[in-house]
KOLTI-195839 format. One record per residue (C-alpha): residue in three letters; x, y, z. Coordinates in steps of 0.02 Angstrom, whole numbers, padded with zeros to 5 digits, always signed. Each point is the difference from the previous one (the first is absolute). Last residue first. Layout:
BEGIN
ALAXYZ;...
//
This chain:
BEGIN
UNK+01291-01608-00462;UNK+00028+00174-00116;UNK-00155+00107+00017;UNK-00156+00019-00068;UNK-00122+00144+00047;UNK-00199+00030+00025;UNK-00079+00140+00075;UNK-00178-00032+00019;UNK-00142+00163+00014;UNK-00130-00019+00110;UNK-00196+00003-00009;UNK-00022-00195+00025;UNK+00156-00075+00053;UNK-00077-00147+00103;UNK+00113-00145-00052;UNK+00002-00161-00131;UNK-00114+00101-00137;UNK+00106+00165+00019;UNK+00158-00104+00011;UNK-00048-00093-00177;UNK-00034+00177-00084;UNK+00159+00075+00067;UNK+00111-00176-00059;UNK-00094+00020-00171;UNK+00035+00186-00035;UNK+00177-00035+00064;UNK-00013-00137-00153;UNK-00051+00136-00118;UNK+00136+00126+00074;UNK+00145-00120-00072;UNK+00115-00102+00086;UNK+00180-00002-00055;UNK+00068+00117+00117;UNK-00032-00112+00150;UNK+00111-00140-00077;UNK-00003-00153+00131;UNK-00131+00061+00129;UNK-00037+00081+00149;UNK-00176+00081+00003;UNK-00016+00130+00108;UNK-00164+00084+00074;UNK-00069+00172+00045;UNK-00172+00019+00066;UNK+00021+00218+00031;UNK+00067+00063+00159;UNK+00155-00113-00011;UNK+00114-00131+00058;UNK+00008-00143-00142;UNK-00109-00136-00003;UNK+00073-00149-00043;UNK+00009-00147-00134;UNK+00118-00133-00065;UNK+00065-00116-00142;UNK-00045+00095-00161;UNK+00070-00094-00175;UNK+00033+00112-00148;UNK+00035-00137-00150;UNK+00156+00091-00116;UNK-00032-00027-00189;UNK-00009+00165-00028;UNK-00115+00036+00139;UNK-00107-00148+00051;UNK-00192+00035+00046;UNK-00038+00018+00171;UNK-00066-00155+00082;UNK-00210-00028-00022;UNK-00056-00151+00149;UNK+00163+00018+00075;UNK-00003+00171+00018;UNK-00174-00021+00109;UNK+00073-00122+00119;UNK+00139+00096+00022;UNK-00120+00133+00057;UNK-00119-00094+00104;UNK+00142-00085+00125;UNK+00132+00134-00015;UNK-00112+00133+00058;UNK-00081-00102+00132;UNK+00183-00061+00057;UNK+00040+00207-00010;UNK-00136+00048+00131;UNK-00101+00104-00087;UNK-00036+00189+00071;UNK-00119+00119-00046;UNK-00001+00173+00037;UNK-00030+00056-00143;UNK-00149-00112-00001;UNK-00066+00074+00169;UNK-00025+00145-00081;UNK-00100-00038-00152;UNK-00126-00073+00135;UNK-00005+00178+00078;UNK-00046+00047-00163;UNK-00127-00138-00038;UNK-00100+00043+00183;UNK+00005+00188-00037;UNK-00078-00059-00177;UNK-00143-00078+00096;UNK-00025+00145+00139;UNK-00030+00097-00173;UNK-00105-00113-00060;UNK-00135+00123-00048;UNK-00008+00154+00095;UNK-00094+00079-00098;UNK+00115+00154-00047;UNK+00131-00105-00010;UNK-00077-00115-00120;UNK+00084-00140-00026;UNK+00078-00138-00115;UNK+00136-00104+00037;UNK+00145-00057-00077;UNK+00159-00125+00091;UNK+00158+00025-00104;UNK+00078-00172-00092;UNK+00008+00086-00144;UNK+00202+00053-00023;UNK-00008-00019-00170;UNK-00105+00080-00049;UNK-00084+00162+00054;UNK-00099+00034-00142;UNK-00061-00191-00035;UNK-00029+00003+00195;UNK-00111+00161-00007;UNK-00096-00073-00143;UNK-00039-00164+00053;UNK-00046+00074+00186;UNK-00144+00121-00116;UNK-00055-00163-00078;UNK-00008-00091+00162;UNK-00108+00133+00080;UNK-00122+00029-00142;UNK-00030-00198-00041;UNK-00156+00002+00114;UNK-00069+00173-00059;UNK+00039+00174+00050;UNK-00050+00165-00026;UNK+00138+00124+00089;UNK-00006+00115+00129;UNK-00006-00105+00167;UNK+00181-00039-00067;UNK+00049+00146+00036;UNK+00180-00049+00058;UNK+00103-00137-00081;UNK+00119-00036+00126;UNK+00154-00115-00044;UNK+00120-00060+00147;UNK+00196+00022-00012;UNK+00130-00061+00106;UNK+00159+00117-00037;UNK+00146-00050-00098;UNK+00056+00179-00025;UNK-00017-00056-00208;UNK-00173-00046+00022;UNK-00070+00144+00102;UNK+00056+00108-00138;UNK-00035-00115-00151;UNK-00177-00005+00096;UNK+00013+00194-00024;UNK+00052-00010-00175;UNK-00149-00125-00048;UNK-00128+00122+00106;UNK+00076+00131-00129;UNK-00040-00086-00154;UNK-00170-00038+00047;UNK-00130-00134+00093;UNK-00175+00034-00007;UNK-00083+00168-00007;UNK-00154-00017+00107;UNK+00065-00136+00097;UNK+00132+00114+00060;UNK+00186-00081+00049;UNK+00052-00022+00191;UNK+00169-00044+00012;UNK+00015-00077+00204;UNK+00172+00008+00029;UNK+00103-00139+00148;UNK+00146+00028+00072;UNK+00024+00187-00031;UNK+00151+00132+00013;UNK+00016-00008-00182;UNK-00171+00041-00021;UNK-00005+00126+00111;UNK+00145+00094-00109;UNK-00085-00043-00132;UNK-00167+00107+00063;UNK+00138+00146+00058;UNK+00069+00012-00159;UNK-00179+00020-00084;UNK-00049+00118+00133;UNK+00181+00108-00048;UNK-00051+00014-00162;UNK-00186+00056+00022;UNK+00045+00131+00122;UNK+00128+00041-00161;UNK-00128+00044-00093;UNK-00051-00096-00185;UNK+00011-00176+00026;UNK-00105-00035-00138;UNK+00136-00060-00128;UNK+00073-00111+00145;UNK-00154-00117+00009;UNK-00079+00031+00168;UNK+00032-00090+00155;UNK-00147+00037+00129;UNK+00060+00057+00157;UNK+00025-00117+00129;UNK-00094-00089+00142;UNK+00103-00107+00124;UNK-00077-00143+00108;UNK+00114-00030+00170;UNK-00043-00175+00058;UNK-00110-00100+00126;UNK-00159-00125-00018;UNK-00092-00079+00158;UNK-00148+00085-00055;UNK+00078+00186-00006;UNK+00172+00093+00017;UNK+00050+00065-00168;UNK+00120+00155+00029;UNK-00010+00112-00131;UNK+00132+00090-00089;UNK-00036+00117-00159;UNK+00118+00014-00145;UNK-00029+00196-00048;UNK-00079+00087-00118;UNK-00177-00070+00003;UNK-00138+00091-00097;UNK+00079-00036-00168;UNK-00154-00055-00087;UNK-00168+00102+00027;UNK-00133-00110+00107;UNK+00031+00060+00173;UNK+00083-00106+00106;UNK+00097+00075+00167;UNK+00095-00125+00089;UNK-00040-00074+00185;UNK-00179+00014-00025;UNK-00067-00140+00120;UNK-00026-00185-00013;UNK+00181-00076-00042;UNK-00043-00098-00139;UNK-00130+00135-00088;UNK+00131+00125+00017;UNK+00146-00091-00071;UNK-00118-00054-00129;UNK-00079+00178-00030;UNK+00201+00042-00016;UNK+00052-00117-00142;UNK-00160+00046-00119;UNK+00070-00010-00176;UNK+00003+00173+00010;UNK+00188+00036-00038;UNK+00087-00157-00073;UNK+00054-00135+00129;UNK+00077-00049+00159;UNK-00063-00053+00162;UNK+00155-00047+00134;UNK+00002-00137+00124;UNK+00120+00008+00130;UNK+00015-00146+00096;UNK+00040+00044+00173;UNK+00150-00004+00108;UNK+00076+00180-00019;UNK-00183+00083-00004;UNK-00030+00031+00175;UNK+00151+00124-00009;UNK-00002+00058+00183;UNK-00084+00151+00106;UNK+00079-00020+00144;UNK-00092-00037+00153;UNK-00057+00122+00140;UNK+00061-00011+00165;UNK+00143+00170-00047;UNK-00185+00098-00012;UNK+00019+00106-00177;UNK-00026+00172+00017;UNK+00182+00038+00018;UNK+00031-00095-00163;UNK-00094+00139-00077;UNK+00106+00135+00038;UNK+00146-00073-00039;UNK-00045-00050-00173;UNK-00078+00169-00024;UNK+00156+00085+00052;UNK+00108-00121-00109;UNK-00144+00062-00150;UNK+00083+00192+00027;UNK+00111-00006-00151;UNK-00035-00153-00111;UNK+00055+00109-00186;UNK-00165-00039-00074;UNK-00109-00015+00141;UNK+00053+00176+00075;UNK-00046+00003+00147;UNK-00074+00131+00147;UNK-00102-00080+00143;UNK-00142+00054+00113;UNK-00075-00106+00153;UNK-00119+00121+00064;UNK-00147-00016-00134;UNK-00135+00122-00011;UNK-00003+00051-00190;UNK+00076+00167+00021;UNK+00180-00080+00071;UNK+00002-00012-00179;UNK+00061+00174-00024;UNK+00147-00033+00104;UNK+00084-00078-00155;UNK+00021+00189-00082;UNK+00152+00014+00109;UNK+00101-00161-00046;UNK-00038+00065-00188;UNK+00079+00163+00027;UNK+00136-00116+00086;UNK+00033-00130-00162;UNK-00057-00164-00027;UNK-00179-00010+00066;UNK-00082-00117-00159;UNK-00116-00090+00115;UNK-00100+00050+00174;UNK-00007-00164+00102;UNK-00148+00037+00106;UNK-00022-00147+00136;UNK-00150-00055+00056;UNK-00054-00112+00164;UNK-00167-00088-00023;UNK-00175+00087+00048;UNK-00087-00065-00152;UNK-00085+00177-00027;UNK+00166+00100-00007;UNK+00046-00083-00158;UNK-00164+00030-00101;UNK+00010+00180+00034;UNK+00203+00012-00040;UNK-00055-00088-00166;UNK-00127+00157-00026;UNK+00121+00124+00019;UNK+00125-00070-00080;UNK-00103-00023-00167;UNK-00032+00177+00027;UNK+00163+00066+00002;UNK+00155+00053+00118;UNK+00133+00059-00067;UNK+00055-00048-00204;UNK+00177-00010+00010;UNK+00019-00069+00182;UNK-00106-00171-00046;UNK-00091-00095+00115;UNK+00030-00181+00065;UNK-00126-00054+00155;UNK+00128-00160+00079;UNK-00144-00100+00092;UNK+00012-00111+00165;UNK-00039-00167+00026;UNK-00077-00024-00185;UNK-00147-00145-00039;UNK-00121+00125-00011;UNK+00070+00145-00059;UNK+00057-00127-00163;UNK-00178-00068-00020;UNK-00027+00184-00030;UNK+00140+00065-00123;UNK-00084-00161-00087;UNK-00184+00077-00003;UNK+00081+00169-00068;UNK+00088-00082-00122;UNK-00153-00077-00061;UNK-00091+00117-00016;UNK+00158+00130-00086;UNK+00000-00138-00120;UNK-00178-00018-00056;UNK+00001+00208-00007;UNK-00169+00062+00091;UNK+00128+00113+00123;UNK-00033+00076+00157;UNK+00138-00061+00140;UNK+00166-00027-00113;UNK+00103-00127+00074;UNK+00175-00029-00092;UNK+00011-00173+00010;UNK+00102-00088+00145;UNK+00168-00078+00068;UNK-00017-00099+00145;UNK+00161-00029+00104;UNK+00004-00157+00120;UNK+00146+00004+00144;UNK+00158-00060+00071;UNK+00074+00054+00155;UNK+00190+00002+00039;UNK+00016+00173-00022;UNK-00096+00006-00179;UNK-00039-00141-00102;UNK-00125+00006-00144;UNK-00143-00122-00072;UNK-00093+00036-00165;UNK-00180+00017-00054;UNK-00085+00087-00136;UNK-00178+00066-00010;UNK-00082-00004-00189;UNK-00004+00160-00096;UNK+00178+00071+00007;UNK+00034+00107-00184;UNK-00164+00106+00037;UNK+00103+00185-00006;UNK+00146+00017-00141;UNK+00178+00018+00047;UNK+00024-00198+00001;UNK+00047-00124+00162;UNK-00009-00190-00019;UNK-00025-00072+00173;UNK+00123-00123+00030;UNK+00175+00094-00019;UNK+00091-00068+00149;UNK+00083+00090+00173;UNK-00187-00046+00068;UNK-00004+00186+00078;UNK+00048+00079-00164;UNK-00115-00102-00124;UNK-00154+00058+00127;UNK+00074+00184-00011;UNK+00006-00041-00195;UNK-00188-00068+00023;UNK-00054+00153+00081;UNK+00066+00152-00089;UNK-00150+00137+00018;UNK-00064-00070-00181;UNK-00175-00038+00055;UNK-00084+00057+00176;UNK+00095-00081+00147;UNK+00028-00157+00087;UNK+00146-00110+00058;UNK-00059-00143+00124;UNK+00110-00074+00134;UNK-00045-00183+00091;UNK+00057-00063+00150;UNK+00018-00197+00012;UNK-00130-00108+00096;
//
């Protein structure tokens, strides 16, 4: 077991930038405006020799009806619950309030060790006022300033004292694992199928778009199956991006998608297929990134026997020509072949992965050319001799061959289309170049 260090406070104290501070990375996206961290975020420090996990949470607001404030509230409390040891954040400016009140209450009652990390102290008057917050019955007491970093190597000391020197390292899990990101438009339903996978209420889903701001991480652990799954905001057209939250969630969901092997694009039943799920498969596309097709809500729609492959038509007429992507159709909410689509992604996978020994290669693809050649260029025949796979993290291959600026993107078309029919490519973009024999 690795130790385990939650930050918690009422909203807008400073939490996720003394999260950002401690991982020596901007993860958490940070605003000046309370209810910006919803979902719980998790990163891994090193301090004296001993690494760590960090939880950043929610603001937690005890008695509030509002859907988001709930839920936060029920996250800030998976968080206590997994946490070693708790980092309370107040805020100098404002003394001592009710919201602190009431969070001190709930912290005393699970017994764990708390530290008070009182933000915004940057000057001696301030230093002064800190002792206040010796009010709420916590020993350990601490004076930062989040923003600037003063006072967090204090923290960081204190709280690798409390870990025992027997206990492991908290380690990055995640290096060797497929990473599996879900992309698409806001509310097409991406975290009710990271929760309904997983079992448990690991990102907050409420039914008004744009509840996720950041790219969550979740380690994937169950019947026989392992990977990190990764739920993003929803990418809105850029017309509609109005606050700059919004802006940096939208960086953040291509950043995850760069960082992907495999992205599950989930599209709504209800609506069909649009111009922006085109521009985010373009996305996926052009980072050569396995892709896999979700259309969600499917439990929604009337349907007859020709339903299914008239809606597949359409998406593959839209999305051509790169077609060869696997489709299904679920219902998140339902549950419906959800373990099924888990099964095609991970299957997506293992095809960029793939590798063909080069007499295989040479055996079915030269057998192919010489059933349909390339076409002569100015009089000039283009003959291709050999095959290989080239090094890379995407199906890569090289064709060696008389006059490799003669052939034209039709017959690459061809090769790609004969290579997805000889070979299990399903899901995964082919690069394709000729060279000079």
């Amino acid at each position: 077991m690795s130790y385990t260090v939650a930050i918690i406070g009422r909203p807008n104290v400073g939490k996720s930038t003394l999260f950002n501070r401690l991982l020596e990375e901007r993860k958490a996206i940070t605003d000046d405006f309370s209810g910006v961290t919803r979902d719980r975020q998790y990163g891994i420090t090193e301090w004296n020799g001993k690494t760590f996990n960090v939880i950043d949470t929610g603001g937690f607001v005890l008695h509030s009806d509002d859907v988001f404030e709930k839920a936060i509230r029920h996250q800030v409390r998976l968080a206590i619950d997994e946490a070693d040891i708790m980092v309370f954040m107040v805020d100098v400016t404002t003394g001592i309030t009710d919201l602190d009140e009431s969070l001190a209450q709930e912290l005393r009652k699970t017994k764990k060790p708390v530290i008070i990390a009182v933000n915004k102290v940057d000057n001696t008057e301030r230093s002064y006022a800190a002792n206040e917050f010796y009010g709420l019955g916590f020993e350990n007491l601490f004076c930062v300033s989040s923003m600037s970093g003063s006072g967090t190597g204090e923290i960081l000391d204190f709280i690798t004292e409390q870990i025992p020197d027997e206990l492991e390292n908290a380690v990055d899990i995640y290096a060797e694992l497929p990473k599996i990101t879900i992309v698409g438009q806001p509310n097409v339903g991406k975290s009710t199928l990271l929760n309904a996978l997983i079992g448990q209420e690991r990102n907050i889903v409420t039914d008004i778009a744009g509840t996720t701001r950041d790219s969550i991480h979740t380690h994937y652990n169950l019947y026989g199956k392992e990977f990190l799954l990764v739920d993003t905001a929803g990418i809105r057209k850029k017309s509609k991006v109005h606050e700059d939250l919004e802006f940096y969630s939208v960086i953040r969901a291509v950043k995850a998608i760069e960082e992907a092997d495999v992205c599950i694009l989930m599209i709504d039943a209800t609506v069909g297929i649009e111009l922006q799920d085109l521009k985010i498969f373009g996305i996926i596309e052009q980072r050569k990134k396995g892709v896999v097709i979700l259309v969600n809500k499917w439990d929604a729609i009337e349907k007859d026997s020709k339903t299914v492959l008239e809606f597949e038509a359409k998406i593959k007429s839209k999305i051509a020509p790169f077609t060869d992507v696997p489709i299904l159709f679920i219902s998140a909410l339902e549950k419906q072949r959800i373990y099924q689509a888990i099964d095609k992604v991970l299957e997506v996978y293992n095809n960029k992965q793939i590798k063909i020994p080069t007499h295989q290669l040479n055996d079915i693809m030269l057998a192919e050319i010489e059933k349909y050649g390339p076409p002569a260029y100015r009089g000039e025949y283009i003959k291709i001799k050999y095959v290989t796979q080239l090094p890379a993290h995407t199906p890569s291959f090289a064709f060696f061959c008389n006059h490799p600026d003669y052939v034209k993107d039709a017959y690459r078309h061809y090769l790609e289309n004969r290579m997805r029919e000889n070979f299990s490519l399903s899901g995964v973009p082919v690069n394709i170049f000729f060279r000079k024999k």
